[in-house]
Structure formats: C-alpha cells, structure tokens
C-alpha positions as CSV (number, residue, x, y, z in Angstrom):
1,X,0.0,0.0,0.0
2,X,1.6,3.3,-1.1
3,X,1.1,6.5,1.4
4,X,2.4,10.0,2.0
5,X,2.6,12.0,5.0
6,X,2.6,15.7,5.2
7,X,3.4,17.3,8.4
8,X,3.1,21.3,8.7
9,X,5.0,23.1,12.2
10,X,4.5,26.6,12.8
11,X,8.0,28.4,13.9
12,X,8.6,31.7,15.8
13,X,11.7,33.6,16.1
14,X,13.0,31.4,19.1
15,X,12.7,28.5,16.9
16,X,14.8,29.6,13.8
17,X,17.9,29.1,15.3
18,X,17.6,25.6,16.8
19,X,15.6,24.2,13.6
20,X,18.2,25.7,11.4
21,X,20.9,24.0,13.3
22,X,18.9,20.5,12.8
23,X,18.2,20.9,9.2
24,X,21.8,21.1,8.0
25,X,23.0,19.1,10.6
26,X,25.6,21.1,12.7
27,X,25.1,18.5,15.5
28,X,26.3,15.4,16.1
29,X,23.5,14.0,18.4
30,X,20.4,12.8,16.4
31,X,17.3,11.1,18.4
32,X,16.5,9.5,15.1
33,X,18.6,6.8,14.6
34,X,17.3,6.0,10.3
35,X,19.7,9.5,9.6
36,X,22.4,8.3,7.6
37,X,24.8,12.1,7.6
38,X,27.5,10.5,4.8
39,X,24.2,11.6,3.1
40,X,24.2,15.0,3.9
41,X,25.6,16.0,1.1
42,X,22.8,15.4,-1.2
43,X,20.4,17.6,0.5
44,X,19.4,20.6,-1.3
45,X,18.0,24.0,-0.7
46,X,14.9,25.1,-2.8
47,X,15.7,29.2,-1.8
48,X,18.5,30.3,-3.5
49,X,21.3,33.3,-1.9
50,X,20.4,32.2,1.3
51,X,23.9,32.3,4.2
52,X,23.5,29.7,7.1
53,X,21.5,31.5,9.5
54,X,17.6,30.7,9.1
55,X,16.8,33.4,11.4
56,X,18.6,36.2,9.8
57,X,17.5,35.4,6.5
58,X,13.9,34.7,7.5
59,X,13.7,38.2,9.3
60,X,15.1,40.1,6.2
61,X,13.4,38.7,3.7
62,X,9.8,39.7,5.7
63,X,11.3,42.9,6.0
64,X,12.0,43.8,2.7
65,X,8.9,42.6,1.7
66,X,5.6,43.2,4.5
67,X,3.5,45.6,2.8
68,X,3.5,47.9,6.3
69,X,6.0,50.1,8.2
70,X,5.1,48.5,11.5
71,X,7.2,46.1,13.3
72,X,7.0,42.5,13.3
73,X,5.3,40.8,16.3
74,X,7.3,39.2,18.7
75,X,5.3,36.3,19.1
76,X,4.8,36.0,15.5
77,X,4.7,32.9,13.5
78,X,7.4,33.4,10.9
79,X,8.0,29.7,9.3
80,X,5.6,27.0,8.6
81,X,7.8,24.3,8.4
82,X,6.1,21.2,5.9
83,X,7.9,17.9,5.8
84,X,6.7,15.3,2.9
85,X,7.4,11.8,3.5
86,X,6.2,8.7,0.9
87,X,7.1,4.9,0.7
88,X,8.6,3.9,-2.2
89,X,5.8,2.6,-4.1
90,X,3.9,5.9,-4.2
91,X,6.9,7.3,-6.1
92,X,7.2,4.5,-8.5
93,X,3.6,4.9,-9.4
C-alpha cells in the first residue's frame, strides 16, 4: 500500500535558530537513529542566496517585503515548516 505524509510546524523567532541547526546538521546527536549524515551532502536548498542563518535570513526577507511600516510581532509565527514523506511505491507509481 503506497502513502504520503505531510506534516506542517508553525515556527517563531526562538525556533529559527535551533531548527536551522537541525536541518543542516551542525550537531552530532540525532534522536533519530534512520539518519544516515555520509548523506548530507545530497540535500538541497529550494531558496537560492540564502547564508547559514535561518533566522537572519527569514527576518530580512519579511522585512523587505511586508506591505507595512510597523514592526514584526514578537510572538509572531514566521515559518511554517512542511515535511513530505512517501514509501517507495507511491513514487514509482
């Protein structure tokens, strides 16, 4: 039976930092024990120009671009975060 998963996490500010440290894997110490890093490598970014800070490039891209002058709220949710998992036999078909 084939399946996909979507999973959707909202993010604040305090979050950008930690879950920019896990996604390109600046720690040694995984829970999940499936994580092959030799693999690393192969991972890819779909925003191009972006440095290796989430947070400071999340925060100036909504600056440059928010349609107001006012300031960003602090408990603001800046990052919906979707991962998409699939067995292989939803891909093959």
């Amino acid at each position: 039976m084939s399946f996909v998963v979507a999973r959707m996490t909202k993010l604040k500010a305090d979050n950008l930092v930690g879950i920019g440290n896990h996604d390109q894997r600046r720690t040694t110490n995984h829970s999940n024990e499936d994580i092959d890093v030799s693999r690393s490598h192969l991972n890819y970014d779909l925003v191009a120009g972006r440095t290796d800070n989430f947070k400071t490039d999340i925060e100036a891209y909504i600056n440059e671009n928010k349609a107001s002058k006012r300031a960003v709220r602090k408990d603001a949710v800046l990052v919906n975060e979707w991962i998409l998992t699939s067995n292989k036999d939803f891909l093959s078909n």
